[in-house]
C-alpha positions, 0 to 999 in steps of 0.5 A: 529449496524452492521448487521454482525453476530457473527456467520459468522467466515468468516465475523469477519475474513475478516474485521480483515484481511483487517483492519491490512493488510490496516493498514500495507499498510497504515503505510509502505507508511508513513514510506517510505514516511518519508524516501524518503523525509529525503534522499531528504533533504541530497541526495542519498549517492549512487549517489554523486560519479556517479554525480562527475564523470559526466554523461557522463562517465555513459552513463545516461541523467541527468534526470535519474542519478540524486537524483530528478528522484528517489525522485519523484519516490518514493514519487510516489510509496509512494503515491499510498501505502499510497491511497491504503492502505487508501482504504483497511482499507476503505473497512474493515470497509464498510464489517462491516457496510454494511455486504450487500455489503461485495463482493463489498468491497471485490473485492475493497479490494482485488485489492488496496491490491495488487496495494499497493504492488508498496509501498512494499506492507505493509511490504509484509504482508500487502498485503498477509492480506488483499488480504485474507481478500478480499477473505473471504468477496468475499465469505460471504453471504448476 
């Protein structure tokens, strides 16, 4: 059983914040995920009048104009939302079970918090969530 007292509000506090906010992070990179890929597969609508009217009219290099430079921008973006928000929801369950090393996970879970943001950061709230509750681990006593 976890050593974590039920006492220590700060304790139950940071490892809900950071379980929903990783949680958050975690599911908005799916999504975001999802809908890079599903445009992937019909294309960028806002980009096939650009590419009719050649890029040489819009003063942009093929690579940029194109529905494969934003793509793997996306899934990029995605990607990292997803790792982030992985560990977040990692780090939350490391606060509980190893109350010990809560500021450790803390400060992990504070800054993948906020690396997450690239994915939009959880619906931004995943961010704000666990970004606190890396906060109130950094501050539980061992």
């Amino acid at each position: 059983m976890s050593e974590l007292k039920t006492k220590s509000y700060y304790g139950i506090a940071a490892v809900i914040l950071t379980l929903i906010g990783g949680s958050l992070i975690l599911v908005n990179g799916i999504l975001f995920l999802a809908w890079s890929l599903n445009w992937s597969a019909v294309g960028w609508p806002m980009m096939h009048e650009e590419m009719m009217m050649g890029n040489m009219m819009s003063g942009r290099s093929e690579w940029m104009s194109g529905s494969h430079f934003w793509n793997n921008m996306m899934s990029g973006f995605s990607a990292a939302s997803i790792a982030s928000g992985a560990i977040v929801v990692i780090s939350g369950l490391m606060i509980f079970r190893k109350p010990s090393e809560a500021q450790m996970w803390g400060i992990i879970a504070l800054v993948f918090s906020i690396f997450g943001i690239l994915g939009m950061g959880g619906f931004v709230i995943g961010t704000v969530f666990g970004t606190l509750g890396g906060i109130l681990a950094l501050f539980l006593k061992k």
